[in-house]
C-alpha positions in Angstrom: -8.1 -1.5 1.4 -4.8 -0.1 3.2 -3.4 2.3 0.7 -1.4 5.6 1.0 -1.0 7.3 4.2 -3.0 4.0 5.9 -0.7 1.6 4.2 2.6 3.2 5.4 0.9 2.5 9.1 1.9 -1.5 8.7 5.6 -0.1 7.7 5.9 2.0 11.0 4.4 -0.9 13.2 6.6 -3.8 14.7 3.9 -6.6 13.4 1.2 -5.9 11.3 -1.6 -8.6 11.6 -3.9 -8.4 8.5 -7.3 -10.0 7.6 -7.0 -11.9 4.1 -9.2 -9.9 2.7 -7.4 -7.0 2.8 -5.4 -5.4 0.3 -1.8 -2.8 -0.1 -0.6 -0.3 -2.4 1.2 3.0 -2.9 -0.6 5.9 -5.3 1.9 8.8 -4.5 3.9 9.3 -7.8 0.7 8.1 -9.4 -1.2 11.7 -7.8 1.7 14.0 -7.1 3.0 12.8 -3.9 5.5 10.7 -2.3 5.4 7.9 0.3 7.3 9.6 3.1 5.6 8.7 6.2 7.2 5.6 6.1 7.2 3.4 3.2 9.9 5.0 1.4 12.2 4.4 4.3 11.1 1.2 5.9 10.3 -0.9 2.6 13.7 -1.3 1.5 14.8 -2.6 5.1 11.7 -5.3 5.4 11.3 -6.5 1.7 14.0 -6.0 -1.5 14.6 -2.6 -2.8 13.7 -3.7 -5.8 9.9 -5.1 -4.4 10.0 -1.6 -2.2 10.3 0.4 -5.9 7.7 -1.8 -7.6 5.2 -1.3 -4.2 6.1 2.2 -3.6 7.1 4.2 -6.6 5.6 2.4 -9.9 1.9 2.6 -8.2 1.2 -0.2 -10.4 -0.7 -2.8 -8.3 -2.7 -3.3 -4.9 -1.1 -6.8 -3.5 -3.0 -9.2 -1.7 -2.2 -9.5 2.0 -1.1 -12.6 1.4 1.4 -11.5 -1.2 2.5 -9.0 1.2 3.2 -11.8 3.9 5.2 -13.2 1.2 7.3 -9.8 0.7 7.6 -9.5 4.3 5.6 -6.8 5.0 3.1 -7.9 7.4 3.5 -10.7 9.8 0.5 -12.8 9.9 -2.8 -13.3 8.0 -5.9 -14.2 8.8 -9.4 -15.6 7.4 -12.6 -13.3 8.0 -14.6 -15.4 5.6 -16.8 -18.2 6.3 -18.4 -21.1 4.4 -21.4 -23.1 6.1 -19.8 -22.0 9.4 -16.3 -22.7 8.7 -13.7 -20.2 7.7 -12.0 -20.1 4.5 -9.2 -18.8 2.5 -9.8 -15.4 0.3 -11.1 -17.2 -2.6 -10.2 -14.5 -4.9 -6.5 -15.2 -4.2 -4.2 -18.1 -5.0 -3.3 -20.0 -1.6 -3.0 -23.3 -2.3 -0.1 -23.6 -4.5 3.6 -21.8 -4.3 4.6 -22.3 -8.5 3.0 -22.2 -11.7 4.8 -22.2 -14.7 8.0 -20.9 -13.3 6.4 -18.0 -11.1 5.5 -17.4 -8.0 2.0 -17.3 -7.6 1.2 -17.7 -4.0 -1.1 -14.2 -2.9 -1.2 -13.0 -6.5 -5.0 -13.1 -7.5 -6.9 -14.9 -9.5 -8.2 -13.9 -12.9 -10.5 -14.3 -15.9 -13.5 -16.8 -14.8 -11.9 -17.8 -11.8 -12.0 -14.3 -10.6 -15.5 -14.0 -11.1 -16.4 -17.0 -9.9 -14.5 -16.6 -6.7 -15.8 -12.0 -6.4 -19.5 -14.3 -7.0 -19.1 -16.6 -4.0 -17.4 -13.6 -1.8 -20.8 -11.7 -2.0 -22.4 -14.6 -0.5 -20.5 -15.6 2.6 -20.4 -14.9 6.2 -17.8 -12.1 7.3 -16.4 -13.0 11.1 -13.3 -11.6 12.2 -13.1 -12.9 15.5 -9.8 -15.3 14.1 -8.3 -11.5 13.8 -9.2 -10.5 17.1 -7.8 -14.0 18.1 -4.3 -13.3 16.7 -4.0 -9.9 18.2 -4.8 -11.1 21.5 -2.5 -14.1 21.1 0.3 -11.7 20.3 -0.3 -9.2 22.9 -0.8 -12.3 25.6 3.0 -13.6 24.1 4.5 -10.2 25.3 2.6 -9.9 28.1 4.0 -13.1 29.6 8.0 -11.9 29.1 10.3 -9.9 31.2 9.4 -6.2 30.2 12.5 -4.4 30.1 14.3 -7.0 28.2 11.3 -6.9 25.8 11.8 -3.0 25.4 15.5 -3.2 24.8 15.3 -5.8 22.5 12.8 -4.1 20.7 14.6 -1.0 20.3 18.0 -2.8 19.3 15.6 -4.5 16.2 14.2 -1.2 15.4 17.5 0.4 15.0 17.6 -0.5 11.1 14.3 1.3 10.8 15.4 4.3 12.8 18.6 4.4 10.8 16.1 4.6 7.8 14.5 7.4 8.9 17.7 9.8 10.1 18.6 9.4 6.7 15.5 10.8 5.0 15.0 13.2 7.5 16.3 16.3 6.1 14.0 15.9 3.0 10.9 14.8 5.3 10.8 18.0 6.4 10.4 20.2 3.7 7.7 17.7 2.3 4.9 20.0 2.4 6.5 23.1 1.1 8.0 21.1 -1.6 4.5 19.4 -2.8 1.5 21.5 -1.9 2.8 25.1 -3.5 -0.1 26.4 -6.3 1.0 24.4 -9.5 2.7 21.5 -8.2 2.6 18.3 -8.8 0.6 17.4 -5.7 -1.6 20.1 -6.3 -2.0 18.8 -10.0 -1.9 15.4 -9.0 -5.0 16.1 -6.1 -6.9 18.4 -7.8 -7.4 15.7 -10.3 -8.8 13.3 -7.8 -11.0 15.6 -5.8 -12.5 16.5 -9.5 -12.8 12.9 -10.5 -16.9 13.1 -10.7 -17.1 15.9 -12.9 -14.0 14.8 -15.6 -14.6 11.5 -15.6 -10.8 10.8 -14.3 -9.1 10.6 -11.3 -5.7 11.6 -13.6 -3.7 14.5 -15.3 -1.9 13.9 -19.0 1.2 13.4 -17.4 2.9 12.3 -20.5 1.9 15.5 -22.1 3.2 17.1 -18.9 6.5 15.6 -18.8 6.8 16.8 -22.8 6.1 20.5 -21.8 8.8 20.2 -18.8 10.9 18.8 -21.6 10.2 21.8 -24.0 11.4 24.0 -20.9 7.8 25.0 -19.6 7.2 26.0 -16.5 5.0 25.0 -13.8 2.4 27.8 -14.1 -1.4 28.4 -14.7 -1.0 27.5 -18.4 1.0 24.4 -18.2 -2.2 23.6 -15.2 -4.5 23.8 -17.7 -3.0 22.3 -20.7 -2.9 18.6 -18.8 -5.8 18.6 -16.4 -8.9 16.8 -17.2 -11.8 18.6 -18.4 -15.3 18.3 -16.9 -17.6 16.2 -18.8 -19.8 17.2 -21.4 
């Protein structure tokens, strides 16, 4: 599971090689944070800005690495699972077919019985990720075998987009920590009710109650706190 701080990694990188059973997603907005050590400034260059909101700001799914091959994220995928010796495809995920009914459906997963079915066989296979450690070495041994200088420059002319990115977000970058971690914040809301999971039962704050009070004028104090957090279990 690449999420977070971990998934922004892959947006900072120049290839990102992933194994098929791995998984990407955003939970900032979702626990009082934003993405901003690199996915809010590098998604919109490699994928759309609209699949950089969905990924980044809504929080809504974890995609498939195969999905995020198909959003450009990453740039190769690999099988870790085997089947009486042979390796095969993430059978949790569709990878056999581009359409269905109108959509897209390549790297989305698989639901209902098929789901099951397919987290039932997972359990019982063979993981081997010796095709990862293939790729990498293949892509290192492709570098390795051009001129280094003109690798460098090239790569630093193709990076410019990205580094354009960043200058722009810059200014707000740095005042990320004073701006999210002060006592009665959102990230300390949003944190507070992940670290306290166990004992509430919920990794999350009422935030539509919280965005009434805010509407009502309240501010963010010790009362407001209280009002939306979870409360320990009984």
């Amino acid at each position: 599971m690449s999420i977070g701080g971990g998934e922004e990694i892959s947006g900072c990188c120049d290839l990102t090689i992933a194994a098929d059973t791995a998984t990407f997603g955003q939970v900032g907005p979702a626990h009082g944070s934003t993405a901003m050590g690199g996915a809010v400034q590098f998604k919109s260059v490699t994928m759309t800005i609209e699949d950089a909101v969905w990924n980044t700001v809504a929080c809504a799914e974890q995609m498939s690495a195969y999905k995020m091959l198909r959003k450009s994220y990453i740039h190769r995928v690999e099988p870790v699972l085997k089947k009486d010796g042979k390796f095969i495809r993430n059978p949790e995920v569709i990878t056999d077919k581009w359409i269905e009914d109108g959509q897209i459906v390549y790297g989305e997963f698989k639901t209902g019985d098929e789901l099951k079915e397919a987290k039932a066989l997972v359990k019982t296979l063979e993981r081997d990720t010796s095709r990862l450690d293939q790729a990498v070495d293949e892509v290192v041994w492709t570098f390795a075998n051009l001129y280094p200088q003109q690798v460098g420059n090239s790569l630093n002319m193709i990076r410019a987009q990205k580094k354009v990115s960043w200058e722009r977000t810059k200014a707000e970058t740095i005042f990320w920590w004073a701006a999210n971690a002060g006592v009665y914040g959102e990230f300390d809301m949003g944190m507070t009710a992940f670290n306290t999971s166990k004992m509430t039962g919920t990794r999350d704050a009422d935030i539509i109650k919280l965005r009434q009070l805010l509407a009502k004028g309240r501010r963010f104090d010790a009362e407001l706190f209280e009002e939306v957090m979870p409360k320990p279990q009984k």
